[in-house]
C-alpha positions in Angstrom: -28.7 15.8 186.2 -27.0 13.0 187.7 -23.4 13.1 188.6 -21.9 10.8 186.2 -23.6 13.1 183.5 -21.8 15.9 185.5 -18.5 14.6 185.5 -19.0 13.8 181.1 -20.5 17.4 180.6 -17.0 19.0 182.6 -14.8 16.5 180.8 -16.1 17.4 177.3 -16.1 21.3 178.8 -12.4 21.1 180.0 -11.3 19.4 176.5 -12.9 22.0 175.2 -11.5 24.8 176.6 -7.8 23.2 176.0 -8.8 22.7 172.5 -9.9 26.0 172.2 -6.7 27.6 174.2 -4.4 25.8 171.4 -6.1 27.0 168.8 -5.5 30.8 170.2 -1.9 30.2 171.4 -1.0 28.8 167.5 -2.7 31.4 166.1 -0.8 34.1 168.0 2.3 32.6 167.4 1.3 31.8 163.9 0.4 35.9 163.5 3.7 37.1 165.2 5.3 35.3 162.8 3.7 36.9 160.0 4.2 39.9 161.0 7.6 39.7 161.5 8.0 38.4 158.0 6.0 41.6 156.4 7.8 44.0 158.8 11.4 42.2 157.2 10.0 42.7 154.0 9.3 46.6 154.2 12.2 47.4 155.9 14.4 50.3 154.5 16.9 48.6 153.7 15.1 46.4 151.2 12.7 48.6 149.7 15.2 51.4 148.9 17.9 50.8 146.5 21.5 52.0 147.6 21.3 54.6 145.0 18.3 55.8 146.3 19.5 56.1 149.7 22.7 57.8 148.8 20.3 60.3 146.9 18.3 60.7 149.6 21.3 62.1 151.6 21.7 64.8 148.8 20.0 68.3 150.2 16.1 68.5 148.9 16.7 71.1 145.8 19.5 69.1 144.7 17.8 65.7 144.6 16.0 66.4 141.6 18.4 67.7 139.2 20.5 65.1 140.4 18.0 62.1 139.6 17.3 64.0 136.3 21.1 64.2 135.2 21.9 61.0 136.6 18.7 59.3 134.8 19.5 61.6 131.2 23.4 60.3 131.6 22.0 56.1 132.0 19.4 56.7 128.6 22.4 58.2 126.6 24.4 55.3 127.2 21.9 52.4 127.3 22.8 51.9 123.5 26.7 50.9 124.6 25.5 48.7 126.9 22.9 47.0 125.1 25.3 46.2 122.3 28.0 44.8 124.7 25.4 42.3 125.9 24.5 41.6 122.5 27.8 41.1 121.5 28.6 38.7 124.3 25.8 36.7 124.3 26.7 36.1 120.4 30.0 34.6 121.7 28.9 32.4 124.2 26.0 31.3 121.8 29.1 30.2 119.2 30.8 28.8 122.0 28.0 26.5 122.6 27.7 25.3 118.4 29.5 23.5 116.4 30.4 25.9 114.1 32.5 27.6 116.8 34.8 30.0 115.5 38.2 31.1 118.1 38.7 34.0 116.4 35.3 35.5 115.3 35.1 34.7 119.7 37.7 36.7 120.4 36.3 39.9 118.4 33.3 39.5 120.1 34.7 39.6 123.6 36.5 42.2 122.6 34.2 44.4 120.9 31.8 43.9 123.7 33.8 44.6 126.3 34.7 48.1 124.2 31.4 49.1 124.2 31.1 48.4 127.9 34.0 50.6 128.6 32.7 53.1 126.2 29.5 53.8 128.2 31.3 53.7 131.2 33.3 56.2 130.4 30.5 58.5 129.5 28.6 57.4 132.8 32.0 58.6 134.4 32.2 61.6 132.7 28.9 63.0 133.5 29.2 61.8 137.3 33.0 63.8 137.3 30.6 66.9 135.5 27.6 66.6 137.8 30.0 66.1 140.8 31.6 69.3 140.0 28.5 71.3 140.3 27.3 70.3 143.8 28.5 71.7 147.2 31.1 69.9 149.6 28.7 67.8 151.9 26.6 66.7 148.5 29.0 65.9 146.3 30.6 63.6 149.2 27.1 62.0 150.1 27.0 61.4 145.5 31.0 60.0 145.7 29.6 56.4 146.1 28.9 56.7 142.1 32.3 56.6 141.3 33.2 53.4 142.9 34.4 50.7 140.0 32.2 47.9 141.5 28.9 48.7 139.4 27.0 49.0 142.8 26.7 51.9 145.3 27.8 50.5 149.0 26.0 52.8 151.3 28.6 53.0 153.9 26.9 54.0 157.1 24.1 51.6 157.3 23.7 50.5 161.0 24.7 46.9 160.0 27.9 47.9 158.3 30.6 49.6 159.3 31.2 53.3 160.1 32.6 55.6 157.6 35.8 56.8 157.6 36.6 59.9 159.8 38.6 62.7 158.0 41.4 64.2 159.9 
């Protein structure tokens, strides 16, 4: 071979190589970054709903009749809940027409919201019963269900803030 076919043969080698040592570094990167995003995904905190969590703290031959009560409590009221929803949706739906009544409005809102505070009442009720039937450290771990804000806050994840201490 002669040497200027040398020197073309290592140039087209060396571009090579580069070309091929990008290709690896972006798909490194590129998999890292992947990753990441799956692990984010599966975390705990994201694939476990607060009230799952707070049940999970419950001791292991509680968890289940708790779940079950809990679960047998949500289907009895579903009904109250469905109608409130009904029942607003009507009145924003007459809001919205021409035929928009004030008053008919009104009895809507107000019948809706009834029936909202009607199954949570009963929701209430049997989380005061079920409460009353656990031990100390349970029933504390369940207390979250009682908060007015229609979510559980799980109170000693590691991003929040700690719980309070008793004295």
């Amino acid at each position: 071979m002669s040497p200027k076919t040398l020197k073309v043969a290592l140039a087209a080698s060396v571009a090579l190589n580069l070309f091929a040592l990008a290709a690896g570094a972006t798909v490194l990167v590129g998999r890292a970054k992947v990753e990441d995003r799956i692990d984010a995904a599966q975390s705990p905190q994201q694939s476990r709903s607060p009230f799952a969590t707070v049940v999970s703290r419950l001791d292991p031959q509680v968890r289940q009749r708790v779940r079950q009560t809990l679960k047998a409590s949500a289907l009895t009221v579903k009904p109250d809940f469905e109608e409130a929803r009904i029942k607003r949706r009507a009145a924003v739906e007459m809001a919205g027409s021409p035929n928009y009544d004030p008053a008919r409005a009104r009895t809507l809102l107000e019948e809706s919201r009834a029936a909202e505070l009607r199954g949570r009442a009963k929701l209430e009720a049997d989380a005061v019963d079920l409460l009353a039937t656990l031990e100390p450290a349970d029933r504390q771990a369940l207390s979250e269900i009682l908060t007015r804000r229609g979510r559980i806050t799980v109170r000693d994840r590691p991003d929040g803030p700690p719980p309070p201490q008793e004295k």
